[in-house]
Legacy VTK file of the C-alpha trace (Angstrom):
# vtk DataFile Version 3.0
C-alpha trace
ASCII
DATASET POLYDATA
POINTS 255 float
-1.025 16.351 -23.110
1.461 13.789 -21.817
3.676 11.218 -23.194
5.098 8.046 -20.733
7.829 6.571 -22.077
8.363 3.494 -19.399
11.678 2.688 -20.483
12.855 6.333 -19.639
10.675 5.960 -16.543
12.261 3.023 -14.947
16.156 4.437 -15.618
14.711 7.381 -14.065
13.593 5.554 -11.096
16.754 3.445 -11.394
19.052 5.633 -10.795
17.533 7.833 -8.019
17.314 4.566 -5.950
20.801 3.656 -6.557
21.625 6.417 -4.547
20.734 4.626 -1.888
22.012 1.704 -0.163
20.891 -1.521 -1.672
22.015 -3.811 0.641
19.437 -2.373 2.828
16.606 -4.868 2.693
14.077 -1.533 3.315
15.572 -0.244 0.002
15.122 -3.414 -1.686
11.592 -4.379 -0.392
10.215 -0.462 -1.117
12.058 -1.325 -5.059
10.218 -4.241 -5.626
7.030 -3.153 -3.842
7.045 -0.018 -6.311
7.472 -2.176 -9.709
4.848 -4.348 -7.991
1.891 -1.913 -7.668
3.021 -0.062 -11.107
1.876 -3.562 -12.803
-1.086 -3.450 -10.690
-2.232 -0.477 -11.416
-1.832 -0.902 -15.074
-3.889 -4.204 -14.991
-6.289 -2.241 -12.739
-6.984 0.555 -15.122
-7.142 -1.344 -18.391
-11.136 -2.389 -16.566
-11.827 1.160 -15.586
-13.400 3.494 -18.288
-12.299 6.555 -19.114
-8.402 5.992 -17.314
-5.444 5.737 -18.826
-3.288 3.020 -18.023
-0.061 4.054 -19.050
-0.839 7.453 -16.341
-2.213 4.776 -13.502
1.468 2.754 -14.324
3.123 6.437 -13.719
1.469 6.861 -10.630
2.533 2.838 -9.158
6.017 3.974 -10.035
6.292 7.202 -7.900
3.888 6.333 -5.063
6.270 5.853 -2.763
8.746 8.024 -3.865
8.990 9.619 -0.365
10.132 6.361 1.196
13.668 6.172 -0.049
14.553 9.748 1.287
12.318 8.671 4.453
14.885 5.754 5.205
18.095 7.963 4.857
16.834 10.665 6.905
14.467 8.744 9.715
15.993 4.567 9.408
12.212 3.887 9.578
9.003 3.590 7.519
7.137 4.487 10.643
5.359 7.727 9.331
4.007 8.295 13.079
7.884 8.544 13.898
9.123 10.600 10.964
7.345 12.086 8.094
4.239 11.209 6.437
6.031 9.204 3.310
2.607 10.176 1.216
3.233 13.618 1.308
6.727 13.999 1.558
6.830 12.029 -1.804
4.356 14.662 -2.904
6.369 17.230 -1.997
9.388 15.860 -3.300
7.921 15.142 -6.500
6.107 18.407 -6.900
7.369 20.898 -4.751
11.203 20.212 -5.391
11.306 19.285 -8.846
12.235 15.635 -8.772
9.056 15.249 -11.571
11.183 16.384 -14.208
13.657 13.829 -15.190
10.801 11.870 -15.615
8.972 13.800 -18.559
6.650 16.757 -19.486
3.735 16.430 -18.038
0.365 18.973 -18.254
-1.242 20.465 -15.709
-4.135 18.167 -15.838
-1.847 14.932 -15.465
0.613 16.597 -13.173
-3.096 17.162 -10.947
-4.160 13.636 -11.244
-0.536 12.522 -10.228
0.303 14.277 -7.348
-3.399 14.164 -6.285
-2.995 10.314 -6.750
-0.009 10.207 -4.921
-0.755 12.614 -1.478
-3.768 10.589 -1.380
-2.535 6.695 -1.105
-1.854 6.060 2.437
-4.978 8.010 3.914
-7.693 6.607 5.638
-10.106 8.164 3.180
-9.482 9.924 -0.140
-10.092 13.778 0.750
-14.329 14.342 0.225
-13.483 17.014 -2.557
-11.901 14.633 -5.576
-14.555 13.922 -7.961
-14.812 12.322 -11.302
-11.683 10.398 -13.471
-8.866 12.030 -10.402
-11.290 9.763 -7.797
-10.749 6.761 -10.259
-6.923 6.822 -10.154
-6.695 7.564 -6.373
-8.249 4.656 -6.278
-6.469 2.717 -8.964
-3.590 3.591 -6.966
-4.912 2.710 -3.547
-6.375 -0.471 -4.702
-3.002 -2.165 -6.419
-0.838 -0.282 -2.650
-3.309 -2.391 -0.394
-3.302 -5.394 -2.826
0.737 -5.410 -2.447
0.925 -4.886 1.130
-0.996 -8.395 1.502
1.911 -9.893 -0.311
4.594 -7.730 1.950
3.522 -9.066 5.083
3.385 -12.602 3.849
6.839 -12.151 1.972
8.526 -10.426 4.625
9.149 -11.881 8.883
6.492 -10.115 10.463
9.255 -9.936 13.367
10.809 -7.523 10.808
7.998 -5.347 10.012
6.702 -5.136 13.140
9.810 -4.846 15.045
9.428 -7.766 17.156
10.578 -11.002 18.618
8.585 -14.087 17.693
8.307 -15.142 21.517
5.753 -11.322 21.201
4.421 -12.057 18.043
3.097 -15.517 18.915
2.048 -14.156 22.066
0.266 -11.213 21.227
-3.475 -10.353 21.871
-5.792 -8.274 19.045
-7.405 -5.245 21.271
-11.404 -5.033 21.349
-11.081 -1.331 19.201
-9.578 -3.540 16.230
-11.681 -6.107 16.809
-14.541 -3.929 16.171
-13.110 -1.914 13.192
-13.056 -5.406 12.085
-16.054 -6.619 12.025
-17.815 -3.264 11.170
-16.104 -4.106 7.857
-13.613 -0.946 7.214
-10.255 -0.514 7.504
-9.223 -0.396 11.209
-7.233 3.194 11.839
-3.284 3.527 12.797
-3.607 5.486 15.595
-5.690 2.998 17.350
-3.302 -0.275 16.946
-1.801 -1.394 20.052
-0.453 -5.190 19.779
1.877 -6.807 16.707
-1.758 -8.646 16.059
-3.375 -5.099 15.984
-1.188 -4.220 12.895
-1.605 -7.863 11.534
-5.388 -7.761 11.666
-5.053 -4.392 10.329
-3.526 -5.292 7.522
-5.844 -7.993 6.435
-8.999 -5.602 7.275
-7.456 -3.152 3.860
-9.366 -5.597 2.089
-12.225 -4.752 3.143
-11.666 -1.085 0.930
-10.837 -2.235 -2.493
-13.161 -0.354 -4.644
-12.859 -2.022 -8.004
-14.129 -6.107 -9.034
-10.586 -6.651 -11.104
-8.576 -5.646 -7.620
-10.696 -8.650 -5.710
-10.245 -10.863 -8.492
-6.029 -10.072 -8.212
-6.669 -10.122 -4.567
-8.103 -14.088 -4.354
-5.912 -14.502 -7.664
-2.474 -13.881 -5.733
-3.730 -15.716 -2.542
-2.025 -13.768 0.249
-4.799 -12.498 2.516
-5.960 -16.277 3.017
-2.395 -17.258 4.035
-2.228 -14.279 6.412
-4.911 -15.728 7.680
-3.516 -19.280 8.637
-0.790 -17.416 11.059
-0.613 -19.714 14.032
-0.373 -17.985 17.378
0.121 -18.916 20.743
-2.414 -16.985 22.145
-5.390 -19.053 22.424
-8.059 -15.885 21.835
-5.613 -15.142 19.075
-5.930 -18.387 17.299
-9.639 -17.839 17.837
-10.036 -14.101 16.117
-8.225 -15.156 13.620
-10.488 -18.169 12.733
-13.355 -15.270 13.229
-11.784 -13.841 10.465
-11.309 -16.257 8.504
-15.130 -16.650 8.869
-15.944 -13.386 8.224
-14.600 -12.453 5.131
-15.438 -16.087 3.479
-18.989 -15.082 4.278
-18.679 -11.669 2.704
-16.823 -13.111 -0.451
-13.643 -12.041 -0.080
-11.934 -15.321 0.382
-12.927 -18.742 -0.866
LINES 1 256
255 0 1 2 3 4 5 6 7 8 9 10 11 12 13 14 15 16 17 18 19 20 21 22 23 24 25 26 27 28 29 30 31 32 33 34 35 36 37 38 39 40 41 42 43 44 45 46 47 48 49 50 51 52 53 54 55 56 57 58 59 60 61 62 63 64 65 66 67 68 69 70 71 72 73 74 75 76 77 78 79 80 81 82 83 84 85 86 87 88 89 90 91 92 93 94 95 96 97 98 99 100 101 102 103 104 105 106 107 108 109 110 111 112 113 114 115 116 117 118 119 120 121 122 123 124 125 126 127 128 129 130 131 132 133 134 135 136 137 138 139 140 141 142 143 144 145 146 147 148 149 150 151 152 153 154 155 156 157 158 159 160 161 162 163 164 165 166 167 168 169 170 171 172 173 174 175 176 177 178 179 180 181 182 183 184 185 186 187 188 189 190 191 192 193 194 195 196 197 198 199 200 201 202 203 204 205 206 207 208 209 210 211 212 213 214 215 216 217 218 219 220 221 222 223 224 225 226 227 228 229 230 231 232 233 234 235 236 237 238 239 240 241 242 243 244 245 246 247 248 249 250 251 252 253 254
């Protein structure tokens, strides 16, 4: 059995990010992002049967544990050039003890958790999670992509992709992402290129929200069709994007 006490939960969380710097706007945006997709996944799970949404709340709040520690160590949230932030959280979490402070939790919860948590940033949940552990993983995935929609219109893309805006309005979107695109999946890492790669990217996580309440929060919040209004330079740019603008209205995703 298990018992979440939020309050305790968020002084918890509270004051392991103080330890960090929070002037840095990474620290701040990974904060907010966290209480963000807690909330989500509570709303999430309250239209699943047979979850818990006080345990799908848990696992918004530690998701991205492994970020904070990523920052000091790497100055980047670049898992390609540091750590993967998924399982270094994990690992953190429940390898090295920093679970505790947060309460007693049984095996079976401390499974769904960490399970939950290893399993947020992959392409695909691992083919072996079955039954109410698959619902949370994707509890948790669902409110994580739902929030990053909001990130990238909240925050400069120049800033999270590490650009100027002379290459950001310039940049092209490669065929490979154009494809991953339109085959209607979410369009891999390793093969974005261009600061429009990641962009289109990012909008194409839509594309694997599993449950109906995550689309409804999805058109509800309004980010992916504001994404989609980014005005480039680039002529074939300014094109795609209308493309995809087309595209997901025509699969329902937008209105």
């Amino acid at each position: 059995m298990y018992q979440i006490d939020r309050e305790k939960v968020k002084q918890t969380f509270a004051a392991y990010t103080d330890r960090y710097d929070p002037s840095d706007p990474k620290i701040r945006l990974k904060t907010d992002h966290t209480y963000r997709v807690a909330d989500l996944c509570d709303r999430i799970a309250r239209t699943v049967p047979g979850t818990d949404p006080e345990l799908a709340w848990l696992s918004g709040m530690l998701h991205d544990i492994g970020r904070f520690e990523q920052v000091r160590r790497y100055g980047t949230f670049s898992d390609a050039q540091s750590v993967d932030h998924a399982s270094f959280g994990a690992d953190l979490l429940f390898v090295d003890g920093l679970l505790d402070p947060y309460g007693s939790f049984d095996e079976d919860c401390r499974y769904i958790l960490e399970t939950s948590i290893r399993n947020h940033n992959r392409f695909r949940i691992d083919g072996d999670i079955t039954g109410v552990c698959e619902s949370y993983c994707h509890i948790l995935r669902d409110a994580d992509k739902i929030d990053i929609l909001r990130v990238n219109f909240d925050t400069p893309l120049e800033d999270i992709y590490n650009v100027s805006t002379e290459e950001l309005k310039s940049s092209a979107v490669t065929a490979e992402v154009r494809q991953g695109f339109m085959e209607g999946h979410a369009v891999l890492r390793s093969v974005r290129k261009t600061p429009m790669d990641h962009l289109t990217g990012h909008i194409s996580l839509v594309y694997e929200l599993v449950y109906p309440e995550s689309i409804r929060i999805m058109k509800e919040q309004g980010y992916l069709n504001r994404l989609l209004k980014f005005r480039s330079d680039n002529e074939d740019t300014a094109l795609w994007f209308e493309t995809m603008e087309e595209v997901l209205r025509n699969r329902g995703l937008i209105e």
